[in-house]
C-alpha positions as CSV (number, residue, x, y, z in Angstrom):
1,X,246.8,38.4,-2.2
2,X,248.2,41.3,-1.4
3,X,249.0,44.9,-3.4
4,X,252.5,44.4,-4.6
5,X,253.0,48.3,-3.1
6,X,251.5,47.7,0.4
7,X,255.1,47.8,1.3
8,X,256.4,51.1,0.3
9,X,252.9,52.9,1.0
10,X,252.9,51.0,4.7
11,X,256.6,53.1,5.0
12,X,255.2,55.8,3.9
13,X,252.4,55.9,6.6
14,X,254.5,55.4,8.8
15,X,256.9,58.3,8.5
16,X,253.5,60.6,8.1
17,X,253.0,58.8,12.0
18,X,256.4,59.9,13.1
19,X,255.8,63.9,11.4
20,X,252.6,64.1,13.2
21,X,253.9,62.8,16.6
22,X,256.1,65.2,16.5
23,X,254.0,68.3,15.9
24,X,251.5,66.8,18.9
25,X,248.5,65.6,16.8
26,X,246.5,63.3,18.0
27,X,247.2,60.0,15.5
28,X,244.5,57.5,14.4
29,X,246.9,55.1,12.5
30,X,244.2,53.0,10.4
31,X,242.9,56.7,9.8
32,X,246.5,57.2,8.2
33,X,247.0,54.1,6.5
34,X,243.7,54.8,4.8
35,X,244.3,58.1,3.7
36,X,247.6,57.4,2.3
37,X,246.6,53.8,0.0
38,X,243.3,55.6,-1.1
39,X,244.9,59.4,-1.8
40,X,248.4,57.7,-3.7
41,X,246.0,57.1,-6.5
42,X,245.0,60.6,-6.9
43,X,245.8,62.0,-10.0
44,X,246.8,65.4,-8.7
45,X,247.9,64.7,-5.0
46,X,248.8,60.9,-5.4
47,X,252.0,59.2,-6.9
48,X,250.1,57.8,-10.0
49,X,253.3,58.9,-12.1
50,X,255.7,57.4,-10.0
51,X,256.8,54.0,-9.9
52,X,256.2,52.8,-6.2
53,X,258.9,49.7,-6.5
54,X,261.2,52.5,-7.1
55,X,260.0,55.8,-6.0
56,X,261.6,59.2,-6.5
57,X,262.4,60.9,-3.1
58,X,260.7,64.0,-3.9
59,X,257.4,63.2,-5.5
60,X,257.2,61.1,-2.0
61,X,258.4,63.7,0.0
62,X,256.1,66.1,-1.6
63,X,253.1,63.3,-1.1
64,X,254.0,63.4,2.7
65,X,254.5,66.8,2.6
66,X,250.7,67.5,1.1
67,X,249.4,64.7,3.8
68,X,250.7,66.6,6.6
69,X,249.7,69.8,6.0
70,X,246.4,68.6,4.8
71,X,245.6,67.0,8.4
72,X,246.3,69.8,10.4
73,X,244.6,72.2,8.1
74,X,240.7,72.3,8.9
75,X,239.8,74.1,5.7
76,X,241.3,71.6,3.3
77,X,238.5,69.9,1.3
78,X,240.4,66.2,0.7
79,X,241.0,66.0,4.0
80,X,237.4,66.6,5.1
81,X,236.4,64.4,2.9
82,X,238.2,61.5,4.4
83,X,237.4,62.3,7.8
84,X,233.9,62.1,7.3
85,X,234.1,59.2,5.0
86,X,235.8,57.2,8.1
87,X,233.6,58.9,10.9
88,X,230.8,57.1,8.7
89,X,232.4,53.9,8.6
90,X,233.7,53.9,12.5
91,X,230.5,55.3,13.3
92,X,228.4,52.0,14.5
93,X,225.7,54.4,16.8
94,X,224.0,54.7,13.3
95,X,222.9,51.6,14.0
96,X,220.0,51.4,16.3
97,X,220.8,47.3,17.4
98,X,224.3,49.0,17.9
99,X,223.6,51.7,20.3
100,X,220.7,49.4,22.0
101,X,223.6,47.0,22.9
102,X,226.4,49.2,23.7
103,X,224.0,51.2,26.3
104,X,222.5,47.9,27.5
105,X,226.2,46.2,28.1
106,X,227.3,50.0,30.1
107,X,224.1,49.5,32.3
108,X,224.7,45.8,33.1
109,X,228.6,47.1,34.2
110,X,227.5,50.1,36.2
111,X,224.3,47.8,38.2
112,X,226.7,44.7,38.4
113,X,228.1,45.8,41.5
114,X,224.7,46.7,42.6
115,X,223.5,43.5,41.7
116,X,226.0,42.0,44.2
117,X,225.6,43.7,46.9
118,X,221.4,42.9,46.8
119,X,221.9,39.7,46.5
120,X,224.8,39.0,49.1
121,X,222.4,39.1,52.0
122,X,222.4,36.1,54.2
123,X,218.9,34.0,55.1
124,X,218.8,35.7,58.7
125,X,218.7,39.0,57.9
126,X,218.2,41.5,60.9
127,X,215.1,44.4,60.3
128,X,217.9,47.1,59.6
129,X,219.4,44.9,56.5
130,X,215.8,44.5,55.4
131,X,215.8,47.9,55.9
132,X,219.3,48.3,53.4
133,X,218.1,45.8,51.0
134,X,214.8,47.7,50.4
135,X,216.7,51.0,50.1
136,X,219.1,49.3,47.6
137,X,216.1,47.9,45.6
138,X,214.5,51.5,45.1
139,X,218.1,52.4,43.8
140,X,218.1,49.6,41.4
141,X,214.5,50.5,39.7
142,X,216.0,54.1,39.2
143,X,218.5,53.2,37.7
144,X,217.9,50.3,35.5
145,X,214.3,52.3,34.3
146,X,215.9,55.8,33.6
147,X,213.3,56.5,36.0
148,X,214.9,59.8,37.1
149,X,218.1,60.6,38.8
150,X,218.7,57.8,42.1
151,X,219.4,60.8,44.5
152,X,216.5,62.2,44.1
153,X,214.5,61.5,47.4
154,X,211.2,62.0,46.4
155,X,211.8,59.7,43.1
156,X,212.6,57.1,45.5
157,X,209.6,57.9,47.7
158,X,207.6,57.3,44.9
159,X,209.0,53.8,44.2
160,X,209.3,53.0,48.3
161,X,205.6,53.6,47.8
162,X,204.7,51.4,44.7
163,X,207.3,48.6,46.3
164,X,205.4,48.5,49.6
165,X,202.5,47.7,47.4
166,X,203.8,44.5,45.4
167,X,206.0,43.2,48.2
168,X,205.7,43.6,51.9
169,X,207.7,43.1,55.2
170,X,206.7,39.4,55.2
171,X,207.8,39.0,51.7
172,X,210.9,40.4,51.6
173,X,212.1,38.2,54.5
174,X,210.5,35.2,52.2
175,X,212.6,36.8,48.9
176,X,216.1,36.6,51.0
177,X,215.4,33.0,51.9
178,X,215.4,32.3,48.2
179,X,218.5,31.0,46.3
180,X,220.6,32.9,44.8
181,X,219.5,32.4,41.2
182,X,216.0,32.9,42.2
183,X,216.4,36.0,43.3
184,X,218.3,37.4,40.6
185,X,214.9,36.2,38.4
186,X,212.6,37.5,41.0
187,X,214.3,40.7,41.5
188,X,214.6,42.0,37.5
189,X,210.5,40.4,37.4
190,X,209.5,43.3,40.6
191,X,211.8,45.4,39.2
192,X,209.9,45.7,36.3
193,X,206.2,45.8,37.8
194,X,207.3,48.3,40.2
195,X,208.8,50.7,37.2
196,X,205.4,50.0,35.2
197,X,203.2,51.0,38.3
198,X,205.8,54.3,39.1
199,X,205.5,55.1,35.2
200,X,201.3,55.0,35.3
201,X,201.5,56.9,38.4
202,X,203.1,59.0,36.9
203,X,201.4,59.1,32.6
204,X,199.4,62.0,32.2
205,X,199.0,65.8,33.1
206,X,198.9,65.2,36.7
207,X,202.2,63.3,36.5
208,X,205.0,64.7,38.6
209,X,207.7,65.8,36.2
210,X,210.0,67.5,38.3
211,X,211.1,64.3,40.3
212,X,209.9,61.6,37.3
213,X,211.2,61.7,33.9
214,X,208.8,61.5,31.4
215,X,210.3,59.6,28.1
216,X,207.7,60.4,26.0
217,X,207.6,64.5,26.3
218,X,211.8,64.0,25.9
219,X,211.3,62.1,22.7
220,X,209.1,64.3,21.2
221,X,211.2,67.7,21.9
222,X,214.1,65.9,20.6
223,X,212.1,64.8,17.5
224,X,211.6,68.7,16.8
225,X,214.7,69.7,17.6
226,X,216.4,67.3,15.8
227,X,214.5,67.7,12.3
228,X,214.9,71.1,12.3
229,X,218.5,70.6,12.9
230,X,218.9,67.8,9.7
231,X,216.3,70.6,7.8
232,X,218.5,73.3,8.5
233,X,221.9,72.3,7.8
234,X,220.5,70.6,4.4
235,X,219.0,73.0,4.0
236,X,222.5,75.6,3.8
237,X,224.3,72.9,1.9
238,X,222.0,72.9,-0.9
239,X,222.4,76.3,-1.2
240,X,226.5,76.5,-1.4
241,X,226.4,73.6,-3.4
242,X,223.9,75.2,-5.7
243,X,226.5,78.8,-6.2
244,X,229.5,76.9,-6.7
245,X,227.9,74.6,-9.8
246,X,226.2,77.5,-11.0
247,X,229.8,79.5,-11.4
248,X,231.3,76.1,-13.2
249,X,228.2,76.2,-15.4
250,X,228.8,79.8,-16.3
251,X,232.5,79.3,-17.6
252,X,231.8,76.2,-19.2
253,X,229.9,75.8,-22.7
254,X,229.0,72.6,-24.5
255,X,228.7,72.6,-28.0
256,X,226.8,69.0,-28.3
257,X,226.3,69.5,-32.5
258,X,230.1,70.3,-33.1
259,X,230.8,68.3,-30.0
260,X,233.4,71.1,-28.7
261,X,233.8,72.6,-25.4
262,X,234.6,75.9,-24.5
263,X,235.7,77.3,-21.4
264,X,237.1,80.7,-19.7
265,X,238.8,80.0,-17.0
266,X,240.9,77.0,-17.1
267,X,240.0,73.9,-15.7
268,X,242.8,73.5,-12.9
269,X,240.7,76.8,-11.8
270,X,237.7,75.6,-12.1
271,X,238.5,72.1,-9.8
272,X,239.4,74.3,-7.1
273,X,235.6,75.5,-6.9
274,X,235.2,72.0,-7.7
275,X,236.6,70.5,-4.4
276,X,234.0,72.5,-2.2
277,X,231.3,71.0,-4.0
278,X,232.6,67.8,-3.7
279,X,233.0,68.8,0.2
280,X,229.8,69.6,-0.1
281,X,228.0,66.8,-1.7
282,X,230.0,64.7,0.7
283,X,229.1,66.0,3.9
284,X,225.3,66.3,2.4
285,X,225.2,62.1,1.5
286,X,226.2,61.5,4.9
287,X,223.6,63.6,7.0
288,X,220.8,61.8,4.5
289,X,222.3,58.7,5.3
290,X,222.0,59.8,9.4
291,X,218.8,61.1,8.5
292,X,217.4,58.1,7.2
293,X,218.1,56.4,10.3
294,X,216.4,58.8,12.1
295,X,213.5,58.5,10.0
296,X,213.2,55.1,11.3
297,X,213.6,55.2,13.9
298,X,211.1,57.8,14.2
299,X,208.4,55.6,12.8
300,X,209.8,53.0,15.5
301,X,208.6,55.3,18.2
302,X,205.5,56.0,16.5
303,X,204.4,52.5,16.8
304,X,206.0,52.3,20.2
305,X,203.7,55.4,21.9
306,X,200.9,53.6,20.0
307,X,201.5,50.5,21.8
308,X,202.5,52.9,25.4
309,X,198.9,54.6,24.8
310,X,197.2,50.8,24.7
311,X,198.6,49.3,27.7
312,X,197.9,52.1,29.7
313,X,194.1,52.5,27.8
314,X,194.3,48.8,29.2
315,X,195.2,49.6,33.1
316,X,192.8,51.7,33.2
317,X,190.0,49.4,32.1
318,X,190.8,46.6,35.0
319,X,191.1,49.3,37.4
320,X,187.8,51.1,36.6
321,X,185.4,50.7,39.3
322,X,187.2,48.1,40.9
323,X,188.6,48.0,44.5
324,X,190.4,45.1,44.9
325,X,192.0,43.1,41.8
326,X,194.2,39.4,41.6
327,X,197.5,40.8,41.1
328,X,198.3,37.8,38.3
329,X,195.8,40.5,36.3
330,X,197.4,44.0,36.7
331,X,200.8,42.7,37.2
332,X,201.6,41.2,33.4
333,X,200.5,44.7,32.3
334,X,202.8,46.5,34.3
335,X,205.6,44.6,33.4
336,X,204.9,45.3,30.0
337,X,204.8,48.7,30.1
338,X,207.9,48.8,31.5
339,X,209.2,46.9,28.4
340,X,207.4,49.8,26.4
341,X,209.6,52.2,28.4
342,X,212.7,50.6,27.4
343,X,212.5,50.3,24.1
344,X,211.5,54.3,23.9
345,X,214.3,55.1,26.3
346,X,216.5,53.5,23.6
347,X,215.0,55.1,21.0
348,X,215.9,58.0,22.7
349,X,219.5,56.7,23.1
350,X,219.4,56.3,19.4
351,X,218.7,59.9,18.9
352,X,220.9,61.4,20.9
353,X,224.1,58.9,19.0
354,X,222.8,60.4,15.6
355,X,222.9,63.7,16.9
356,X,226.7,63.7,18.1
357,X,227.3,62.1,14.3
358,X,225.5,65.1,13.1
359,X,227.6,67.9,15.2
360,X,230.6,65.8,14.6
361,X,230.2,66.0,10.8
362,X,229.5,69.9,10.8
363,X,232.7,70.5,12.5
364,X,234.2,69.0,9.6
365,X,233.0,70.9,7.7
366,X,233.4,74.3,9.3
367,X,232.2,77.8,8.0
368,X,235.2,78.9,7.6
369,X,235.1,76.4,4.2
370,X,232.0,78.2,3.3
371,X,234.0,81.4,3.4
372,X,236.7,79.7,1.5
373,X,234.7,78.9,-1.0
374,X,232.6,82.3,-1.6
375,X,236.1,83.8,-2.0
376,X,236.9,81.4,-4.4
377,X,233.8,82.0,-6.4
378,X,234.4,85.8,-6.4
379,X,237.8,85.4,-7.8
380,X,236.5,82.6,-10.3
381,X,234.0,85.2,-11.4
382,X,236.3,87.8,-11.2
383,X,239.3,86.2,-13.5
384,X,236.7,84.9,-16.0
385,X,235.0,88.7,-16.8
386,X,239.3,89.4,-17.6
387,X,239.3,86.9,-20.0
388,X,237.5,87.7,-23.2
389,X,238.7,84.5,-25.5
390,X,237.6,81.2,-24.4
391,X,239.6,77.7,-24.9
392,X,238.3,75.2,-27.2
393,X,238.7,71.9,-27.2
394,X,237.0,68.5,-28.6
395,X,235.4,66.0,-27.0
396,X,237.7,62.8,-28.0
397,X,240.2,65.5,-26.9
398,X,239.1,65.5,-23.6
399,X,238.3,61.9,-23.0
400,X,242.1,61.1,-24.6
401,X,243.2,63.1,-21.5
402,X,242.6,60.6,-19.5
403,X,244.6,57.7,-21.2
404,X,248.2,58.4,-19.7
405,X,246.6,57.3,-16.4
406,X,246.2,53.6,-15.5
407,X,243.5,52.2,-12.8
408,X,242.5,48.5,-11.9
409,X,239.0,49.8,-10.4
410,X,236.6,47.4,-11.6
411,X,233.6,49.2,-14.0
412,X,231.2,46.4,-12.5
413,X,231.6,48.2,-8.8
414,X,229.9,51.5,-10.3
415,X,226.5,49.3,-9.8
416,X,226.6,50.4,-6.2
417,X,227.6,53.8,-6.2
418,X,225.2,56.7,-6.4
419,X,226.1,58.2,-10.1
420,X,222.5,59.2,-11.0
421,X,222.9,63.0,-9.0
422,X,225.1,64.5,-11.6
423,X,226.0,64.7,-15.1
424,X,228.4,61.9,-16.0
425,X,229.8,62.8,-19.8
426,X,230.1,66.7,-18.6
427,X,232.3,64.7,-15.3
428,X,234.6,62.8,-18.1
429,X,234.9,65.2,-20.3
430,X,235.9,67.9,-17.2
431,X,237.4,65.3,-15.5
432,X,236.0,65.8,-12.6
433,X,233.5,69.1,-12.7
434,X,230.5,68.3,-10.7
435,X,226.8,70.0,-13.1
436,X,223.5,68.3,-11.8
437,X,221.2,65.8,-14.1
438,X,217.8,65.7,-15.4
439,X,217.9,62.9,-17.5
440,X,218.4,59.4,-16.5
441,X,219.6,56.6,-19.2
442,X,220.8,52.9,-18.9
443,X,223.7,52.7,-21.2
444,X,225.0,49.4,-20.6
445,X,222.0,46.2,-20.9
446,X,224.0,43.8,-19.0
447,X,224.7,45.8,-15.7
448,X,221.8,47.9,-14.4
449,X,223.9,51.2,-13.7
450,X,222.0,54.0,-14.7
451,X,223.9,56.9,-16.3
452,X,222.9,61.1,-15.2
453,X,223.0,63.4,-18.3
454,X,222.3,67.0,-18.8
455,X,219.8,66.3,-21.7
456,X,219.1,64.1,-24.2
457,X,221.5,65.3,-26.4
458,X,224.4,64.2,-23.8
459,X,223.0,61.1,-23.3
460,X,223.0,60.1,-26.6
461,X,226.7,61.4,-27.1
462,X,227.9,59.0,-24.5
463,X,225.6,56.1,-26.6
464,X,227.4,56.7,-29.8
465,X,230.7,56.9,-28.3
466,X,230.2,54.5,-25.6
467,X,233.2,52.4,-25.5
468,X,235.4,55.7,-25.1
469,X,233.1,57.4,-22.8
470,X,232.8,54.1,-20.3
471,X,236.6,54.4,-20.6
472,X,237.7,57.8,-19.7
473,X,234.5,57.4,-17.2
474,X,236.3,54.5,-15.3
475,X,239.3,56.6,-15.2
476,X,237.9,59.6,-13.8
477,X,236.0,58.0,-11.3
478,X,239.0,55.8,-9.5
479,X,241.9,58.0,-10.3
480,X,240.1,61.3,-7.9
481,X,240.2,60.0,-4.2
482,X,237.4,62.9,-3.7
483,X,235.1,61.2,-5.9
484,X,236.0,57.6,-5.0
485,X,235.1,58.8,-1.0
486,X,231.7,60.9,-2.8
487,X,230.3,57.6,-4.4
488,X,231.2,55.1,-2.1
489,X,233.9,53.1,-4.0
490,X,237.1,53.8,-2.0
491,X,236.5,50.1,0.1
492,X,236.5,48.3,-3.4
493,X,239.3,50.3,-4.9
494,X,241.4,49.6,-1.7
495,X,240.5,46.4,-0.5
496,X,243.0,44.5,-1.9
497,X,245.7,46.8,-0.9
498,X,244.4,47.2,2.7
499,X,244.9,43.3,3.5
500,X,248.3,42.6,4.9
501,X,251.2,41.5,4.0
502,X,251.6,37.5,3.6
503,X,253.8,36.0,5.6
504,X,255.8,33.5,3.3
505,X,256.6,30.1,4.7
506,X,260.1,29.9,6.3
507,X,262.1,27.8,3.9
508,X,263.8,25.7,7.0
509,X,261.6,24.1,10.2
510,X,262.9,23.1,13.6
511,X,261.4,19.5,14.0
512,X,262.4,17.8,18.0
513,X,263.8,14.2,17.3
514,X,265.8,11.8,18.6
515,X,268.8,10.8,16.2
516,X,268.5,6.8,16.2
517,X,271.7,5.1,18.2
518,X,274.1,3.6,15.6
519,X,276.2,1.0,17.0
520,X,279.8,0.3,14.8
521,X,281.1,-2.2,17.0
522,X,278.1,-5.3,16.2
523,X,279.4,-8.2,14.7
524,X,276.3,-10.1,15.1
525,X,275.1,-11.3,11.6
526,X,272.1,-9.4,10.5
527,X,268.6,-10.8,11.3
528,X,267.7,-10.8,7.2
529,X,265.1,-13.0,6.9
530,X,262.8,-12.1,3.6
531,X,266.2,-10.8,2.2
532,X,268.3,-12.6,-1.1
533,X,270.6,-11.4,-3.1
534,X,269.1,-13.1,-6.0
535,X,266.7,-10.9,-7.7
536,X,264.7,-14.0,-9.5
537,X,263.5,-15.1,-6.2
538,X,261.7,-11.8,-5.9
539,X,259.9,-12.3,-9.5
540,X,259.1,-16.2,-8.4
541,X,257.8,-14.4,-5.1
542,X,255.8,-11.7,-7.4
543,X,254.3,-14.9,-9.4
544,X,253.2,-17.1,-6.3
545,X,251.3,-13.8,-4.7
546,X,249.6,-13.1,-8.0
547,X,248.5,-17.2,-8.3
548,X,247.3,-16.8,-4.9
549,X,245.5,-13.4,-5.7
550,X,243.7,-15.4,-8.4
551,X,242.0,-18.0,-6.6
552,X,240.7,-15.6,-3.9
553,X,236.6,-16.2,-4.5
554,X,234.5,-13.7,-5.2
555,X,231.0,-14.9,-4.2
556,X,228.5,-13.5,-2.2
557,X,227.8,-17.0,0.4
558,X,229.3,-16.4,3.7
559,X,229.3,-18.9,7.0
560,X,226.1,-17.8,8.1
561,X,224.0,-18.4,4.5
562,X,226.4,-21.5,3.7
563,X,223.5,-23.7,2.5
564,X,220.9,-22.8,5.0
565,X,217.8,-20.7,4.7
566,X,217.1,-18.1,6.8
567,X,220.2,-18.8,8.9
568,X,220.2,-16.1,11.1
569,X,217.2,-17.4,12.6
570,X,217.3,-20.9,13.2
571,X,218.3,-22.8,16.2
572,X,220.6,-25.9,17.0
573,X,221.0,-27.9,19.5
574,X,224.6,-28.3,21.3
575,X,226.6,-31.5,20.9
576,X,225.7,-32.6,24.0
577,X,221.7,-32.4,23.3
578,X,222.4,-34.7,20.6
């Protein structure tokens, strides 16, 4: 079923389309349509106070209005915060099946024609189309190998060379007289053993890497360069993330014994330091998550140079001290080194995917936001040496703050969202401030969610008042779009309201028939033959069916088993036998 507000927020995308078509920006309308379901339940930006079945012109103008400028602004933090929540989910190449088939399917539509053309040759081929088709075979290992670029003429020497030794003049002429689905087969199976002889040629110190690439010096270089990359930029968002909780813990003081909390600065201030760490911790999740990957498929390539190393540990063996050798015993070992290649070459692929996610996530989050936020620090710091008094305010206070909001997020989602990174009573009772954990509880027996705190002292807070805490918790969590995107639960606070509209059944149906042909003019008397007027000739009717339903028997003797024993197989002579 759908949200019973799809409608009005579906218009309301829509006319964010039309203001951004207008200024020339680029417009990814599911982009839009997510931003504006997940951000109208914002608490600050959103329309949370406003009754979407009848909404007031300008809290929606002013919604579209902070949408807008927020999308062509690169140093607003919501903003950034959706983009790279969608880049994450749009972004399949962080799959390594993914990117193995999307490279895979581009090679088979770049070679098809290539394909064709090798295999068009007719049975009585002259020597200069043997001539062609051999030259178009040496193109095809380059290419479908990532053996080096196909123009290069020595990288095709080299292959000329290691065709000539698999398949000869004689052959060749044999290979066009097969049909057309054999040589499709036979052609990928020498294309293969040729690339596995090239690539041993070619293993080694003494390989020629000018003219032949060399997949596994590439990996490693872009093993190096691409940890120090991840190690680096990690490395700088720890740090910012680090100076802007340390200036909210400075204005903030808990007072667990009195439970009281006293702060500075107000807190409207303090969320606006708050956003970059959120920024922050957002664009932080999603390189570990790219990371991760990368990590795999690191080890992948680990095991996949162990097995490179064997096979070609394994050539060497057969060919030591050996002149002449079956080619049914080098052969399978060639062909599997070329398999070897392929999967290191998409390995490599898969490296290269996570490394435009990576520079596509630090543009969104340019330095220009880590400016913003130092400046926001300074002056954080600056207005809360001004103030000398601080605010105080209780804790049930705080957490009653949260009670003029409404939400339908369901508490049982939290299970899969990361919560464990920072202190949740100091979030609820903030609503929203960001302060890392140290201790870890499980508050709740039946759900296995566990809770970060401060200290003990926190975590047993939240115990005593757990019903309130879980409450204003809830709320704070699915009434911030920023930390809905942080933890992971904007698809379940959304889903319903991204499904579309039902289309109700149309009350009337067109159904093609043919009106039956009434004749007026018959004075033939009606063929009635089961038909009285008398309405005791249908109860003596009734009575006479039910006598007859009566005597029907019930018993389980039929022709064949009528008195006889093992009917079924006897035999009787015909009549005229008798």
């Amino acid at each position: 079923m759908s949200h019973p507000h799809h409608k009005t927020l579906e218009k309301i995308g829509q006319r964010i389309m039309q203001q951004l078509i207008a200024r020339d920006v680029e417009v990814d309308e599911q982009f839009v349509r997510f931003v504006v379901h997940l951000l109208a339940r914002d608490m600050r930006q959103g329309l949370l106070k406003t009754d979407l079945g009848n909404p007031s012109a300008c809290q929606v103008d002013a919604f579209v209005h902070c949408i807008v400028q927020g999308y062509m602004q690169h140093t607003d933090t919501t903003m950034a915060n959706m983009r790279m929540s969608w880049l994450m989910k749009t972004g399949h190449a962080i799959d390594l099946a993914y990117v193995r088939e999307q490279y895979e399917q581009r090679y088979r539509e770049q070679l098809k024609l290539l394909i064709d053309d090798i295999l068009r040759y007719p049975e009585s081929c002259s020597k200069q189309q043997l001539d062609q088709l051999f030259a178009k075979m040496q193109v095809f290992i380059a290419a479908t190998y990532n053996l080096g670029s196909p123009k290069n003429h020595v990288l095709l020497k080299l292959i000329a060379q290691a065709l000539n030794s698999v398949i000869g003049r004689s052959d060749l002429q044999n290979y066009v007289l097969k049909k057309k689905y054999h040589r499709e087969e036979y052609l990928l199976r020498l294309a293969a053993t040729v690339a596995g002889i090239v690539i041993y040629n070619n293993d080694g110190p003494d390989g020629d890497r000018e003219n032949v690439r060399y997949v596994v010096a590439d990996l490693l270089m872009a093993q190096e360069n691409t940890t120090a990359a991840f190690n680096a930029v990690l490395k700088r968002l720890t740090r910012v993330q680090a100076e802007c909780q340390s200036i909210i813990s400075e204005q903030l003081t808990f007072n667990t014994k009195e439970e009281l909390l006293f702060y500075k600065v107000p807190l409207e201030q303090l969320h606006r330091v708050n956003q970059f760490t959120l920024t922050f911790v957002m664009q932080q999740r999603c390189l570990l998550a790219l990371k991760r990957s990368y990590e795999h498929t690191a080890y992948l390539i680990g095991v996949e140079q162990g097995r490179y190393d064997c096979v070609v540990a394994k050539i060497n063996d057969t060919l030591l001290l050996r002149t002449a050798i079956d080619s049914e015993l080098i052969f399978p070992h060639f062909v599997y080194l070329s398999k070897v290649w392929c999967n290191l070459t998409h390995y490599f692929n898969h490296i290269v995917e996570l490394n435009k996610l990576r520079e596509q996530l630090e543009q969104l989050v340019s330095h220009e936001m880590d400016a913003c936020a130092r400046k926001t620090i300074d002056e954080i710091r600056l207005l809360g040496e001004h103030i000398k008094k601080p605010e105080q305010r209780s804790f049930l206070d705080r957490m009653a703050v949260l009670n003029q909001y409404n939400t339908d997020g369901n508490f049982c989602s939290m299970a899969q969202a990361d919560i464990k990174e920072f202190c949740c009573l100091t979030l609820t009772l903030t609503n929203g401030l960001l302060l890392p954990a140290h201790v870890l509880r499980k508050l709740c027996m039946n759900l296995d969610i566990k809770f970060g705190f401060r200290d003990e002292t926190y975590a047993r807070i939240a115990e005593l008042w757990f019903e309130r805490f879980i409450k204003s918790f809830r709320q704070a969590i699915f009434n911030s779009a920023n930390l809905a995107l942080v933890l992971k639960l904007d698809d379940v606070l959304i889903a319903r309201e991204m499904q579309p509209l039902p289309v109700p059944p149309p009350k009337t149906r067109d159904f093609n028939a043919q009106t039956e042909m009434v004749i007026t003019n018959d004075l033939r008397p009606a063929n009635w033959i089961n038909v009285t007027w008398n309405a005791w000739d249908y109860h003596r009717e009734t009575i006479h069916l039910a006598e007859i339903r009566k005597r029907q028997t019930h018993d389980t003797q039929t022709k064949l088993s009528y008195g006889k024993r093992n009917a079924q197989n006897q035999a009787y002579n015909s009549r005229q036998h008798k």
